[in-house]
ROGUBA-5854 format. One record per residue: residue number from 1; x negated, y, z of N, C-alpha, C in turn. Coordinates in steps of 0.02 Angstrom, whole numbers. Example, Ala and Ser with C-alpha at 12.3 -4.5 7.8 and 13.67 -1.06 7.14 Angstrom:
# ROGUBA-5854
+-----+--------+--------+--------+--------+--------+--------+--------+--------+--------+
| num |    nc1 |    nc2 |    nc3 |   cac1 |   cac2 |   cac3 |    cc1 |    cc2 |    cc3 |
+-----+--------+--------+--------+--------+--------+--------+--------+--------+--------+
|   1 |   -660 |   -284 |    390 |   -615 |   -225 |    390 |   -660 |   -165 |    390 |
|   2 |   -642 |   -112 |    354 |   -684 |    -53 |    357 |   -645 |      2 |    394 |
+-----+--------+--------+--------+--------+--------+--------+--------+--------+--------+
END
This chain:
# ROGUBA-5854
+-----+--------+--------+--------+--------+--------+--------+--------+--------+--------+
| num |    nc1 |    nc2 |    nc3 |   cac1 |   cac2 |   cac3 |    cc1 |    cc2 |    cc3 |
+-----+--------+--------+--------+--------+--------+--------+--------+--------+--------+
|   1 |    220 |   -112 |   -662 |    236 |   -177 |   -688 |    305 |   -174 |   -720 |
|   2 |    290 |   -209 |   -757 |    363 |   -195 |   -808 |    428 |   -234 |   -787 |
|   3 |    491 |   -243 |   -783 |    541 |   -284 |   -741 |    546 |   -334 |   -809 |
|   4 |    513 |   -353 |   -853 |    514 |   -429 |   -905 |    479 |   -464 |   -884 |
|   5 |    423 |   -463 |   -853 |    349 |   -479 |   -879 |    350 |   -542 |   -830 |
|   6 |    329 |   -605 |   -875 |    336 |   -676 |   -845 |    264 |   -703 |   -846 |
|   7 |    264 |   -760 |   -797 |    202 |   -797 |   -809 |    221 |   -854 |   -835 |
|   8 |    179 |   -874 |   -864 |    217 |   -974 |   -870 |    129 |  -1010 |   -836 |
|   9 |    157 |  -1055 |   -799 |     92 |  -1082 |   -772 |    129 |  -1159 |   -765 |
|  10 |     54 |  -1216 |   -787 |     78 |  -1260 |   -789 |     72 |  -1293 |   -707 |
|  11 |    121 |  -1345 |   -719 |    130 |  -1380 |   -650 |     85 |  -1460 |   -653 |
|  12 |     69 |  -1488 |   -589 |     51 |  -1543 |   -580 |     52 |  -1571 |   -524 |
|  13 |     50 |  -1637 |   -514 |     88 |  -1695 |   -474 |    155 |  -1692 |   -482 |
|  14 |    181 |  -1724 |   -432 |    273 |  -1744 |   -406 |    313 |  -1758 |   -492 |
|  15 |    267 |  -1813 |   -529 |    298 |  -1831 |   -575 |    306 |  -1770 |   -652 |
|  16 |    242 |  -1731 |   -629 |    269 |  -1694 |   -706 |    245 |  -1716 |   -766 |
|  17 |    224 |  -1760 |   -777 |    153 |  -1785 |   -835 |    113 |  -1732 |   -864 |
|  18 |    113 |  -1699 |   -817 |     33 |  -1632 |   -841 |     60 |  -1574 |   -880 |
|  19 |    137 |  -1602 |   -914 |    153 |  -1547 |   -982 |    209 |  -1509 |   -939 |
|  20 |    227 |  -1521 |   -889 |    288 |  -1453 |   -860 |    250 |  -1397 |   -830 |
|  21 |    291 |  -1354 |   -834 |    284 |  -1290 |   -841 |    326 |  -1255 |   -772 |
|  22 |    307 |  -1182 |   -749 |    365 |  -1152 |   -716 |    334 |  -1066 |   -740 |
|  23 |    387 |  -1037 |   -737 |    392 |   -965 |   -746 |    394 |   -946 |   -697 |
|  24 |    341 |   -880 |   -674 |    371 |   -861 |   -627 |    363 |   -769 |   -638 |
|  25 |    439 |   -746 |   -587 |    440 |   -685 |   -636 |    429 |   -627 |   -586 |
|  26 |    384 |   -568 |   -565 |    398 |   -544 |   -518 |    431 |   -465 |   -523 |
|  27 |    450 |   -431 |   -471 |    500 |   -379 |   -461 |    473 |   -339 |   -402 |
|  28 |    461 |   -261 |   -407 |    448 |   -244 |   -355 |    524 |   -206 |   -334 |
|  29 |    534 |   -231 |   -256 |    599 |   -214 |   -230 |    580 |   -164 |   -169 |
|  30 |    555 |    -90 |   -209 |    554 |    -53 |   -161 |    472 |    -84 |   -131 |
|  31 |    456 |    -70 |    -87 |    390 |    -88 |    -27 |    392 |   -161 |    -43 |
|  32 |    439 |   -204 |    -35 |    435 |   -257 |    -46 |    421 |   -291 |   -132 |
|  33 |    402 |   -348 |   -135 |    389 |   -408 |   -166 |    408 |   -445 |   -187 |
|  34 |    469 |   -470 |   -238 |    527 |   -510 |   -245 |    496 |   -549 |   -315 |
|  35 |    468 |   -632 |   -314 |    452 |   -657 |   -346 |    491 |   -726 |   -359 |
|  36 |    499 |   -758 |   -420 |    549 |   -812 |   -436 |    529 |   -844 |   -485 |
|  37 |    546 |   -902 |   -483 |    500 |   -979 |   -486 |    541 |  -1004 |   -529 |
|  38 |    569 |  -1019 |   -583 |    606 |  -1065 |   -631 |    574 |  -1117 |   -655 |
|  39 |    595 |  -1188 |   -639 |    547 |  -1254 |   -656 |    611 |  -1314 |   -640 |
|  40 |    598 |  -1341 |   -674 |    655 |  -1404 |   -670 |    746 |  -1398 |   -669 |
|  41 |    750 |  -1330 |   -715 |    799 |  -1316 |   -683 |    829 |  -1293 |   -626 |
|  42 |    803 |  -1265 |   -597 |    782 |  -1244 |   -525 |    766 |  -1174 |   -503 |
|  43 |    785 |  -1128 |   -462 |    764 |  -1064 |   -461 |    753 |  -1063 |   -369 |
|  44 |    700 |  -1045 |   -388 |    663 |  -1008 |   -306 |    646 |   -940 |   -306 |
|  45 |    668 |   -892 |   -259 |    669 |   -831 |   -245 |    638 |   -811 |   -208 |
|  46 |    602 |   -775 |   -180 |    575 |   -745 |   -109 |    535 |   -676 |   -113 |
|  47 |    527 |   -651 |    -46 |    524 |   -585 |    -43 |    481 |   -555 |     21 |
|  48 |    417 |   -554 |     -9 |    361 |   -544 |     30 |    331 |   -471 |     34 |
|  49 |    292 |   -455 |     76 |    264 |   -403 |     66 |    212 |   -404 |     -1 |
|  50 |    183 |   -448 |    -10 |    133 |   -435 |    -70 |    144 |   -516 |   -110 |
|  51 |    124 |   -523 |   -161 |    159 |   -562 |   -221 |    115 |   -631 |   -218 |
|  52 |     45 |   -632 |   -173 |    -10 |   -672 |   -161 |     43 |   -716 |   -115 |
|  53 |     86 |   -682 |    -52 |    100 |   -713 |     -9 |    178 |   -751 |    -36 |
|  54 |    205 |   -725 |    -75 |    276 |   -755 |   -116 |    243 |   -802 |   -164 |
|  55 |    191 |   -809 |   -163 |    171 |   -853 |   -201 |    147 |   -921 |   -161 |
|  56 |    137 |   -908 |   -102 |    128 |   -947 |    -36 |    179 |   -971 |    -18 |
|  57 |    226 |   -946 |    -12 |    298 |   -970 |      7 |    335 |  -1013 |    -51 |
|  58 |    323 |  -1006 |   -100 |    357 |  -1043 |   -147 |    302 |  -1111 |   -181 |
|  59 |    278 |  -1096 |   -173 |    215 |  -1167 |   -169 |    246 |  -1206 |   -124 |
|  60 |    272 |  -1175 |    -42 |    272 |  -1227 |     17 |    356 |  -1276 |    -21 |
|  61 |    378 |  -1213 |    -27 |    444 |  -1253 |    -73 |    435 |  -1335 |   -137 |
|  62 |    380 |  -1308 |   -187 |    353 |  -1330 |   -216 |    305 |  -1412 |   -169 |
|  63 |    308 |  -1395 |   -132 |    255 |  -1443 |   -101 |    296 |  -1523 |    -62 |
|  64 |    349 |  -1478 |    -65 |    386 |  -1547 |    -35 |    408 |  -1604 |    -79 |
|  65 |    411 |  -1568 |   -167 |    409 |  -1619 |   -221 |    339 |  -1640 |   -256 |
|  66 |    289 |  -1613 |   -221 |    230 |  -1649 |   -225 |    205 |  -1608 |   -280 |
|  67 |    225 |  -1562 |   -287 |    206 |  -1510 |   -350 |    164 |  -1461 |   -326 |
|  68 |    104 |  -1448 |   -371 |     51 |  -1378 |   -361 |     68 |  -1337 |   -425 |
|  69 |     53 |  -1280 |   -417 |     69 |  -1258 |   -478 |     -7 |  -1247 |   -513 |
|  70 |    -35 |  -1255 |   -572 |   -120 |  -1226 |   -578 |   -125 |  -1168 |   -608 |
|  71 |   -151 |  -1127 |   -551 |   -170 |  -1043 |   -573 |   -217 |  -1038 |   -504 |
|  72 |   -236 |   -967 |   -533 |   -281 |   -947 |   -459 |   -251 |   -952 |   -390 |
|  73 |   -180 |   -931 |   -394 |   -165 |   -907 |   -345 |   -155 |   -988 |   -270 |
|  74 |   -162 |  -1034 |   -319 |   -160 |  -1107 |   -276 |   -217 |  -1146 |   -260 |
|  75 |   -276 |  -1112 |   -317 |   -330 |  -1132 |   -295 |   -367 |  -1146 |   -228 |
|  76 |   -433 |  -1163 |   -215 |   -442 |  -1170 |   -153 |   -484 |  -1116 |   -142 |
|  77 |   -517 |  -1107 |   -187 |   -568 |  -1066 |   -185 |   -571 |   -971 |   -188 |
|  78 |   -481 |   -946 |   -176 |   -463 |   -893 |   -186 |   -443 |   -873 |   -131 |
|  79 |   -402 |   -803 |   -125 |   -385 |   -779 |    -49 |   -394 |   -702 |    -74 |
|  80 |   -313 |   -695 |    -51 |   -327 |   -582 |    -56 |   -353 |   -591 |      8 |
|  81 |   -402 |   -509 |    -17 |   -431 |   -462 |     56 |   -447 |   -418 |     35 |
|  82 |   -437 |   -372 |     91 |   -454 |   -301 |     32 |   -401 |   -251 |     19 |
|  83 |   -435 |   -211 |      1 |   -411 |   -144 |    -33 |   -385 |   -178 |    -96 |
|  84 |   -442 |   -204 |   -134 |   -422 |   -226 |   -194 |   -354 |   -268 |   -201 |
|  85 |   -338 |   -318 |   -142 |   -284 |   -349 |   -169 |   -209 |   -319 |   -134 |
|  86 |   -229 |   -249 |    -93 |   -170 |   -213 |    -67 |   -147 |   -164 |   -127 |
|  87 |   -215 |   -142 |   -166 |   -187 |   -104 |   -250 |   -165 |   -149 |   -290 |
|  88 |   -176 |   -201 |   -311 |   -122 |   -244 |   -334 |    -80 |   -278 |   -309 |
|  89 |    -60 |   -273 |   -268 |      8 |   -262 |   -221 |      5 |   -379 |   -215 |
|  90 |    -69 |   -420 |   -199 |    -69 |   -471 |   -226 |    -90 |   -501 |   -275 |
|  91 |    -61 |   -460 |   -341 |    -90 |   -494 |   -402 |   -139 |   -522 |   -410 |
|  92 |   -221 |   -465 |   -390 |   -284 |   -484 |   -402 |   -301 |   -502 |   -311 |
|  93 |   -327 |   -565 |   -348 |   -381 |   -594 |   -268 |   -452 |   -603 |   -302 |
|  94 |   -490 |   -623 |   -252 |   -534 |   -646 |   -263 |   -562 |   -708 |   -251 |
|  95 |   -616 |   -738 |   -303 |   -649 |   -810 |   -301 |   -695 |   -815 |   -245 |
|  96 |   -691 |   -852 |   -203 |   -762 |   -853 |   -146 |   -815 |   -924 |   -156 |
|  97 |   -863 |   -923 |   -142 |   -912 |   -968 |   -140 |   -961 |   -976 |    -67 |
|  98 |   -931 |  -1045 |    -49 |   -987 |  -1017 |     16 |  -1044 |  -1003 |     32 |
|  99 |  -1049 |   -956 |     88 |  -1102 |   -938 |     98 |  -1105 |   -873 |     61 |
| 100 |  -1065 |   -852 |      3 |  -1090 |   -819 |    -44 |  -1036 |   -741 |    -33 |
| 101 |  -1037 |   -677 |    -53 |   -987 |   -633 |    -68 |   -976 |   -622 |   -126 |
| 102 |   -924 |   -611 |   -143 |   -889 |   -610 |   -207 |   -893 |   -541 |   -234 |
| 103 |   -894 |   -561 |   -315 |   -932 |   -518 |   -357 |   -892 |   -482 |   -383 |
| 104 |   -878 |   -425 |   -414 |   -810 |   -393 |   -464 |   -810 |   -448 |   -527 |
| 105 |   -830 |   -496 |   -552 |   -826 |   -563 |   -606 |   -789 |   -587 |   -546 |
| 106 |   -772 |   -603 |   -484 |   -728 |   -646 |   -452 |   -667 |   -626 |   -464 |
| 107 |   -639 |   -561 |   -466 |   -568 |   -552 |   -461 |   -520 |   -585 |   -512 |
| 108 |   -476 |   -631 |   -500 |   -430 |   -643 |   -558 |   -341 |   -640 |   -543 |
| 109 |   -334 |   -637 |   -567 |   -262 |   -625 |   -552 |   -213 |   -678 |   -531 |
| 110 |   -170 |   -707 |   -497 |   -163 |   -759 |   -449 |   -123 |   -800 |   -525 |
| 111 |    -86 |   -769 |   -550 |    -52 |   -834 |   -628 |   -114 |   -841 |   -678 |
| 112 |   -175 |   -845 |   -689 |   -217 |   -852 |   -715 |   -211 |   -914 |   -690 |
| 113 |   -279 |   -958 |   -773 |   -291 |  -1017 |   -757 |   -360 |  -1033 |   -768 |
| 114 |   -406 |  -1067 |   -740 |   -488 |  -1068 |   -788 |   -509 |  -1149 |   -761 |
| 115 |   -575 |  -1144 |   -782 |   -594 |  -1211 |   -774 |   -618 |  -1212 |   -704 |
| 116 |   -606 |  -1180 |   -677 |   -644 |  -1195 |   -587 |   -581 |  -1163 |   -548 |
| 117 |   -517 |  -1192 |   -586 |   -449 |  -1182 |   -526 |   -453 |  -1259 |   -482 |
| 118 |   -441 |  -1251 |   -426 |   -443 |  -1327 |   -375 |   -380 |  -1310 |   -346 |
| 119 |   -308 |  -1337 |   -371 |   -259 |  -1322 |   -339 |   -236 |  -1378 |   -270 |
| 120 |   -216 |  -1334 |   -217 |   -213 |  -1364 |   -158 |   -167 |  -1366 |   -138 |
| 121 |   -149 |  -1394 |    -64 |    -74 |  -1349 |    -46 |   -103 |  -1295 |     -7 |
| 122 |    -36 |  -1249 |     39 |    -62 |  -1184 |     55 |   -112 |  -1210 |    120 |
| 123 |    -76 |  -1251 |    160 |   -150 |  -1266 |    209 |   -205 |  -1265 |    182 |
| 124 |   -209 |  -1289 |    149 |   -287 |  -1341 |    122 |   -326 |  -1276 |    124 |
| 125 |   -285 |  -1225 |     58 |   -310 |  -1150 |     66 |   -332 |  -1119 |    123 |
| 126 |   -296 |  -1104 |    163 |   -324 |  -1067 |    213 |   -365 |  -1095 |    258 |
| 127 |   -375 |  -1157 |    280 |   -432 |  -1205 |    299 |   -483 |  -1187 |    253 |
| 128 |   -502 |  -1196 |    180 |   -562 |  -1141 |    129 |   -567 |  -1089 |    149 |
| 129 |   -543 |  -1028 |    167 |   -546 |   -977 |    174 |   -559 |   -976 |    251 |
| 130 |   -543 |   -999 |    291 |   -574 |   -998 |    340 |   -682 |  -1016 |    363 |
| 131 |   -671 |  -1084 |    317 |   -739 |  -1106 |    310 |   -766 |  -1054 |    279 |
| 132 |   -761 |  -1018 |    232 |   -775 |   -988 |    172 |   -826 |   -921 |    240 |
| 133 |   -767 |   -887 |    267 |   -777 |   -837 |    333 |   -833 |   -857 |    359 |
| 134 |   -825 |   -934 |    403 |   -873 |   -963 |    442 |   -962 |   -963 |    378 |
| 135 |   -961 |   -979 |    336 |  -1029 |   -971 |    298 |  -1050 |   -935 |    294 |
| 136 |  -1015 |   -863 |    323 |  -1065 |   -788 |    274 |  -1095 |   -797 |    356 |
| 137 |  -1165 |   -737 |    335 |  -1195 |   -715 |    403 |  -1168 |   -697 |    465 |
| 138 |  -1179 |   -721 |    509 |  -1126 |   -685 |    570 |  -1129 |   -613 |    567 |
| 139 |  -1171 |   -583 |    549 |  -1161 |   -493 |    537 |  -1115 |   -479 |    498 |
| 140 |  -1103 |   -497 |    428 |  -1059 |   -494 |    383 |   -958 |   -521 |    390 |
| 141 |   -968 |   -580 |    420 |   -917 |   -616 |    419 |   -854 |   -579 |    470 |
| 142 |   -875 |   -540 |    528 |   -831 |   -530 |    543 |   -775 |   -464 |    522 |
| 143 |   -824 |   -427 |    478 |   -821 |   -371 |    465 |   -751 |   -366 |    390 |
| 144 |   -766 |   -418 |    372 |   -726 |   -442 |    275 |   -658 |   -479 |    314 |
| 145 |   -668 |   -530 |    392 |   -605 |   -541 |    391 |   -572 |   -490 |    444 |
| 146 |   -592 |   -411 |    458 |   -557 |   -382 |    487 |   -537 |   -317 |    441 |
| 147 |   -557 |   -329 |    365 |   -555 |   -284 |    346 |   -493 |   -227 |    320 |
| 148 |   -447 |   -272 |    319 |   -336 |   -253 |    317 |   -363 |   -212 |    358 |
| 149 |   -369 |   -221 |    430 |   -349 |   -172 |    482 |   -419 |   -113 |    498 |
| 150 |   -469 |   -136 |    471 |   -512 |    -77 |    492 |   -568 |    -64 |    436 |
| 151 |   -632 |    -46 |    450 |   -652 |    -13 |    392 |   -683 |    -52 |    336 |
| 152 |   -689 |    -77 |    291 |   -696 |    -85 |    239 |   -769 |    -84 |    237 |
| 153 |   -770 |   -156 |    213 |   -858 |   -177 |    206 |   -884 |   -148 |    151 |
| 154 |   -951 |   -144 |    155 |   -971 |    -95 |     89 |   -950 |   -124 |     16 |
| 155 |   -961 |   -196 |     37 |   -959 |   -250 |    -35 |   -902 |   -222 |    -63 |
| 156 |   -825 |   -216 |    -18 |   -752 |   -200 |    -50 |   -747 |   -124 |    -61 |
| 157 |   -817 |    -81 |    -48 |   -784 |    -20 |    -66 |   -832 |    -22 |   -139 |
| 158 |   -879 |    -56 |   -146 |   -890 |    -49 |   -214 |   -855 |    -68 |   -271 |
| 159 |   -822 |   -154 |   -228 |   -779 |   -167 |   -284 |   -708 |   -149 |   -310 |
| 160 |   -680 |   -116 |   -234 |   -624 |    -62 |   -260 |   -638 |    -13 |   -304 |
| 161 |   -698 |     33 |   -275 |   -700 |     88 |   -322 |   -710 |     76 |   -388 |
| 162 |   -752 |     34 |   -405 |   -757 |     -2 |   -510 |   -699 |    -29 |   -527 |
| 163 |   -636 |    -34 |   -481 |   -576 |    -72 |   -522 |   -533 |     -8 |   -491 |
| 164 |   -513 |      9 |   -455 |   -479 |     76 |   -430 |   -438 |     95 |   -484 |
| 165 |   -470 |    128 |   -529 |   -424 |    150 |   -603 |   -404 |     80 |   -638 |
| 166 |   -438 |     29 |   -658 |   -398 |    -27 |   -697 |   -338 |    -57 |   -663 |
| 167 |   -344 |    -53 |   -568 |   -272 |    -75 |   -562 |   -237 |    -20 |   -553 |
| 168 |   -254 |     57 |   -566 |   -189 |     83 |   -546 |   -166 |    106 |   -613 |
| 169 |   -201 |     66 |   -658 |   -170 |     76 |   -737 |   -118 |      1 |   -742 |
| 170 |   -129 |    -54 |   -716 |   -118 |   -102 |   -723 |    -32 |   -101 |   -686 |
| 171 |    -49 |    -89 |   -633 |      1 |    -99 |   -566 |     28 |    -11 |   -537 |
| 172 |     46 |     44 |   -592 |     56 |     93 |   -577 |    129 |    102 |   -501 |
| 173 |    121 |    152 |   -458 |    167 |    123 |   -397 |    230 |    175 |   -422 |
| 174 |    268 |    110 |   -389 |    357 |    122 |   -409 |    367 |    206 |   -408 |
| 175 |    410 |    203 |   -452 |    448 |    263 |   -491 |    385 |    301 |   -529 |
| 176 |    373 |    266 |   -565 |    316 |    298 |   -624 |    275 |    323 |   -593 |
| 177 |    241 |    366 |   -650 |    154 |    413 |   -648 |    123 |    403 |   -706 |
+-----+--------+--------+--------+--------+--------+--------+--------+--------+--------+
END
């Protein structure tokens, strides 16, 4: 990732009339995650392990002026897991539908915007993503939310392996290659 490279995503509620905007710019600092929020004159900083979760933290900031920002990453209907969203260190999550597993057409990148973003606050999110868990089959479900720590459901090794090379062209890891 390049140390320029900005998002601009628009903002809504807490008085913006639909047309404000915030940048947000991210930095990899070493292992860590260092992402920053410019909107109203205003700068928010923070420094997460992965850029999904600095994006969580600065929403909660965001949330106390009644502001969502609209991109994937606030949606309701999104959530890293995975291999896939530990190679993009965040960037790419995926769309869920209940009941349903998510397709390689789900992955989008958390500053993206489309017509089926439902921006929430971060609760609201993880209350979805929880339900989301609770809908799949009980065979399936426990397996996708243990999958960080152990083996990897078949669904995420297919969809790592078909994106594998696009994010490690995308998101090459610190100090070149």
């Amino acid at each position: 990732m390049t140390m320029d490279e900005q998002y601009t995503v628009f903002l809504i509620g807490g008085d913006t009339g639909g047309d404000e905007q915030a940048v947000f710019t991210p930095h990899d600092v070493g292992t860590r995650c260092r992402l920053t929020c410019n909107y109203r004159n205003k700068v928010i900083e923070v420094e997460e392990d992965d850029y999904f979760e600095a994006l969580c933290q600065i929403r909660k900031h965001l949330e106390v002026e009644g502001i969502l920002p609209f991109c994937y990453g606030a949606s309701a209907n999104v959530f890293p897991e995975g291999t896939v969203t530990e190679m993009s260190r965040g960037l790419v999550v995926c769309k869920v539908k209940t009941g349903e597993h998510p397709k390689k057409s789900d992955l989008v990148n958390i500053f993206d915007d489309g017509y089926d973003v439902m921006p929430v606050f971060v609760s609201m999110q993880q209350k979805f993503w929880d339900s989301w868990l609770a809908s799949l089959p009980r065979s399936q479900a426990p397996e996708i939310a243990n999958s960080k720590g152990g083996e990897v459901h078949s669904l995420w090794r297919s969809l790592t392996l078909g994106f594998a090379k696009m994010l490690k062209s995308l998101f090459p890891p610190p100090g070149g290659r």
